[in-house]
C-alpha positions as CSV (number, residue, x, y, z in Angstrom):
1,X,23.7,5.9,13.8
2,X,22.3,8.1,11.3
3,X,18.9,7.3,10.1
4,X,19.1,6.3,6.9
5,X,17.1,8.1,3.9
6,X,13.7,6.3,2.6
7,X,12.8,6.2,-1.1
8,X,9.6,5.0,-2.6
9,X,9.3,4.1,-6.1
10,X,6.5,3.7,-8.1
11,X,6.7,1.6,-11.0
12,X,4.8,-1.1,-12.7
13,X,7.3,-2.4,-14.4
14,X,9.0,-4.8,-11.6
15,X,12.5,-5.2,-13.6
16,X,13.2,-1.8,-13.5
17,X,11.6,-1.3,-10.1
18,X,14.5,-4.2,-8.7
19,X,16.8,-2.7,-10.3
20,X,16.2,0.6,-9.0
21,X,16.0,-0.5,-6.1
22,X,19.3,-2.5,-6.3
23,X,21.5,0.3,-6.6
24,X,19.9,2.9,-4.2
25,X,20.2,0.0,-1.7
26,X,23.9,-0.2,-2.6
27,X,24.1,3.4,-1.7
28,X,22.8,2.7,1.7
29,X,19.4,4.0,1.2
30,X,15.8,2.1,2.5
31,X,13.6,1.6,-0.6
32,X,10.2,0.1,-0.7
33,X,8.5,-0.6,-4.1
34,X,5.1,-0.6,-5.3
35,X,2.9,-1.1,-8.2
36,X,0.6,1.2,-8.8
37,X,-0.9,4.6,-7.5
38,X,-4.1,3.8,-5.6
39,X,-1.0,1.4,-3.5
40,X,1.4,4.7,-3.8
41,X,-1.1,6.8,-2.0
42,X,-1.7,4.0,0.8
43,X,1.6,3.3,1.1
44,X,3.0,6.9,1.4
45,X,2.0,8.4,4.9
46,X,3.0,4.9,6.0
47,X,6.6,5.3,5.0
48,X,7.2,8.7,5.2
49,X,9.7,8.4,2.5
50,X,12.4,11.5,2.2
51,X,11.9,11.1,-1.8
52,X,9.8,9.1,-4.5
53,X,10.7,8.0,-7.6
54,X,7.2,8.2,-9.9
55,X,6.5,6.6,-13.1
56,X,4.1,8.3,-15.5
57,X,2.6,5.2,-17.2
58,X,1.2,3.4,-14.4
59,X,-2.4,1.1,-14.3
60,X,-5.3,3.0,-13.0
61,X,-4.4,6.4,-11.2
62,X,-1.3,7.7,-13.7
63,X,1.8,9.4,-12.2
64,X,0.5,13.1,-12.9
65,X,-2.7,12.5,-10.4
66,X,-0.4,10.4,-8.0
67,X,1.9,13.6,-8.1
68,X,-1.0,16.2,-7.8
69,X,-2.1,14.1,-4.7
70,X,1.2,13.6,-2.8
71,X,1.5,17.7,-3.8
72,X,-1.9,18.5,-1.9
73,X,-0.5,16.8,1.6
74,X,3.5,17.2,1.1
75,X,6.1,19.0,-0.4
76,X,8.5,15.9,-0.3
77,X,10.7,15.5,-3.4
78,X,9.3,13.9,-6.8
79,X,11.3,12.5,-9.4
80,X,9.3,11.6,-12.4
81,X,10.7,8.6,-14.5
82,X,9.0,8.4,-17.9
83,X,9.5,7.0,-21.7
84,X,7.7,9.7,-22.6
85,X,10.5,13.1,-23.9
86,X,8.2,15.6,-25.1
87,X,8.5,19.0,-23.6
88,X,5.0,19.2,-22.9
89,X,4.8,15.9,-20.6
90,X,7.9,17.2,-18.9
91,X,6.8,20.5,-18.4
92,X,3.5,18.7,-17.4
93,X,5.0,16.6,-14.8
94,X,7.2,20.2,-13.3
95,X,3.6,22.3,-13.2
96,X,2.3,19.8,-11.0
97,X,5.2,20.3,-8.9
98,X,7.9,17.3,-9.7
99,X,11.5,18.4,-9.1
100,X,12.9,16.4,-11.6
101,X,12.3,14.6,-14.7
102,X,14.1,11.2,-16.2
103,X,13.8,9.8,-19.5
104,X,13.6,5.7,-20.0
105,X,16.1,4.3,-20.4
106,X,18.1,5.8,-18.0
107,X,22.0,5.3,-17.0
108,X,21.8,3.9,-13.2
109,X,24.4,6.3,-12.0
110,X,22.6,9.3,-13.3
111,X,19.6,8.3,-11.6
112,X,21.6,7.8,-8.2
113,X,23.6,11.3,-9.0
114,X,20.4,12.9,-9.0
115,X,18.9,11.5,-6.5
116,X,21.3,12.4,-4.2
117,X,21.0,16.0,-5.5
118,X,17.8,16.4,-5.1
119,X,18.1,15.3,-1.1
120,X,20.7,16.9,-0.7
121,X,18.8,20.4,-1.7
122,X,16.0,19.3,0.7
123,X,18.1,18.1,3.9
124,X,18.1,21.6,5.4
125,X,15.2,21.9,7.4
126,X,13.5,25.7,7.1
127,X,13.9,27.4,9.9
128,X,10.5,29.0,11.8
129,X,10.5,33.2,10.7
130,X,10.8,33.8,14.5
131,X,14.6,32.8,14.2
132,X,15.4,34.5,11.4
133,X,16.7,37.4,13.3
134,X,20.1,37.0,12.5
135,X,19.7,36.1,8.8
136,X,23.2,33.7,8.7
137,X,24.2,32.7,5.5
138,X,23.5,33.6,1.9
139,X,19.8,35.6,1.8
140,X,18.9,38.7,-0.3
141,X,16.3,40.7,2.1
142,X,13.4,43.1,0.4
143,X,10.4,44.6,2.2
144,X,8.0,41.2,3.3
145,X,10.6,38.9,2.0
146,X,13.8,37.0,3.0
147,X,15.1,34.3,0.7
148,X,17.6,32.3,2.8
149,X,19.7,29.9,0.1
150,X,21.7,28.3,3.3
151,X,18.7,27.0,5.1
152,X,16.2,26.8,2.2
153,X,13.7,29.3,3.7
154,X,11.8,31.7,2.6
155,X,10.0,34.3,4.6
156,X,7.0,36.2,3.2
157,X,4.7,39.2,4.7
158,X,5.7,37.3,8.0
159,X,5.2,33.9,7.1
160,X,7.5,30.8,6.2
161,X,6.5,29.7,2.3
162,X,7.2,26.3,1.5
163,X,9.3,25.7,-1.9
164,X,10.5,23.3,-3.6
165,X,14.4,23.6,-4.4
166,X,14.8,24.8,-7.8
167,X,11.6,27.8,-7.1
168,X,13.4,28.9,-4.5
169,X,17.3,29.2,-5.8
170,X,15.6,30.5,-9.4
171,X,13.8,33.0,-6.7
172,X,17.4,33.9,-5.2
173,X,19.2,34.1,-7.9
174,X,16.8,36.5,-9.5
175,X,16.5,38.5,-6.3
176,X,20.3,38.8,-6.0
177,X,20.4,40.8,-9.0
178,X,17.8,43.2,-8.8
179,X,16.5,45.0,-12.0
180,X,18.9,43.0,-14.3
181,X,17.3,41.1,-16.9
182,X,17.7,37.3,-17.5
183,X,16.8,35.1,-20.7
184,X,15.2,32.3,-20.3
185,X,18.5,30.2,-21.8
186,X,20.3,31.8,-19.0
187,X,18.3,31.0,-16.1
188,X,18.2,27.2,-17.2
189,X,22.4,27.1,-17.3
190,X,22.1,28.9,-13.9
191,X,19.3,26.6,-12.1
192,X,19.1,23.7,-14.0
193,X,22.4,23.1,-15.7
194,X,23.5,21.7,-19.0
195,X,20.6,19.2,-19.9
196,X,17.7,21.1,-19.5
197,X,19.2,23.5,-22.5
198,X,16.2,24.4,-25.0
199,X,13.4,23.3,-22.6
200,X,12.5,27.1,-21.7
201,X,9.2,26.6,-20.8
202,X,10.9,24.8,-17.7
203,X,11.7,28.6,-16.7
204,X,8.1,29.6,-17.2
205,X,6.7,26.9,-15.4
206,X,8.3,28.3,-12.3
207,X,7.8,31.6,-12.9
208,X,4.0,30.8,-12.5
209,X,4.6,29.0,-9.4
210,X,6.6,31.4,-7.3
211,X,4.2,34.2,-8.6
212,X,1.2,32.0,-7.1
213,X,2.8,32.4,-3.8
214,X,4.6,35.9,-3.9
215,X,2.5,38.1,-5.1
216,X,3.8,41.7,-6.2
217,X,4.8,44.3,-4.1
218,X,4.6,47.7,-4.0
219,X,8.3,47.8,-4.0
220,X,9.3,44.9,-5.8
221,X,8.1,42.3,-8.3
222,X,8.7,39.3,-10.5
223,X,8.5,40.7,-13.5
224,X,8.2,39.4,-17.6
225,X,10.2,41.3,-20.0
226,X,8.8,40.5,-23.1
227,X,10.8,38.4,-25.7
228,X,13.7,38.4,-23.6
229,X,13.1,36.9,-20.1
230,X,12.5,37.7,-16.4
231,X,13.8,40.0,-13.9
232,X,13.2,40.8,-10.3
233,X,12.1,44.5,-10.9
234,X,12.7,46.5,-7.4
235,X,11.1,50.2,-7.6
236,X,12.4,53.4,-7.0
């Protein structure tokens, strides 16, 4: 029998934390809840879960240092749950490296459709760069770097580079269309979909990120196109 997928969620609010856990149970999945963050952190290596659910509002240690310190150990998917709407706490909570962002109140079957999203874009395991000799599947290939979209890998100056999901296929999806330049409106439809229309600085946010860990090449680069967008720039 398949193992079945652990989910953590943090929330102070036990109501919403039941009833959370109520329907990801109905979907088969293990759930264990806690309180707070200093118990989040505790808790975490303990469980191993495949993908927590964070609240932003919680006593003592908030969700954005709970985040930064799962991020500094594990690249294990975040969803942040919040009241809050503005662009700048969601941006916020995507710099720090959440791959996903709810607003309370939420519909229950949302939160379970992406949920299962999310895992579903991390239940590929990377494969090591010393099997990557073949390349199967969909990758674009450049000097010192191979982004693989089948098995969530990418390979850079020889290394594997761990990414979260939506860095990696905005990463692709630029690379797949060399020197053709994107707005920012159309990489959101592309990557994120319909509900993340008008929050461009989501785009930005991830632009800094992959830059952080590819750097520019001498034959290609990730490069701004002022007042327009982003493109992946390869050089003659």
């Amino acid at each position: 029998m398949a193992e079945k997928q652990r989910i953590l969620i943090v929330d102070d609010d036990s109501n919403i934390a039941e009833l959370i856990s109520l329907y990801l149970l109905k979907e088969c999945y293990e759930t264990e809840i806690v309180g707070d963050g200093e118990e989040a952190l505790r808790v975490f290596p303990e469980f191993r879960p495949h993908l927590v659910l964070l609240d932003l509002m919680l006593p003592g240690m908030d969700g954005y240092q709970v985040c930064r310190e799962m991020r500094s150990s594990s690249q294990v998917p975040i969803i942040m749950l919040s009241a809050k709407g503005e662009v700048f706490d969601k941006v916020l909570g995507l710099e720090l490296g959440a791959d996903d962002y709810m607003i309370k109140p939420f519909d229950s079957k949302e939160l379970v459709a992406r949920v299962k999203a999310v895992l579903r874009r991390y239940q590929t395991t990377p494969v090591p760069a010393a099997l990557h000799t073949d390349h199967q599947g969909d990758y674009v290939e450049y000097p010192d770097l191979i982004v693989n979209l089948t098995n969530y890998s990418v390979i850079y100056m020889g290394h594997s580079i761990e990414m979260p999901p939506k860095e990696l296929e905005l990463l692709y999806f630029l690379a797949s269309s060399p020197n053709q330049v994107f707005t920012r409106e159309q990489l959101l439809d592309h990557i994120w979909g319909y509900e993340y229309i008008g929050d461009t600085r989501t785009v930005d946010v991830h632009i800094k990120r992959l830059r952080e860990k590819i750097k520019d090449h001498t034959g290609w680069a990730l490069t701004t196109v002022w007042g327009i967008g982003y493109k992946f720039e390869v050089k003659r």
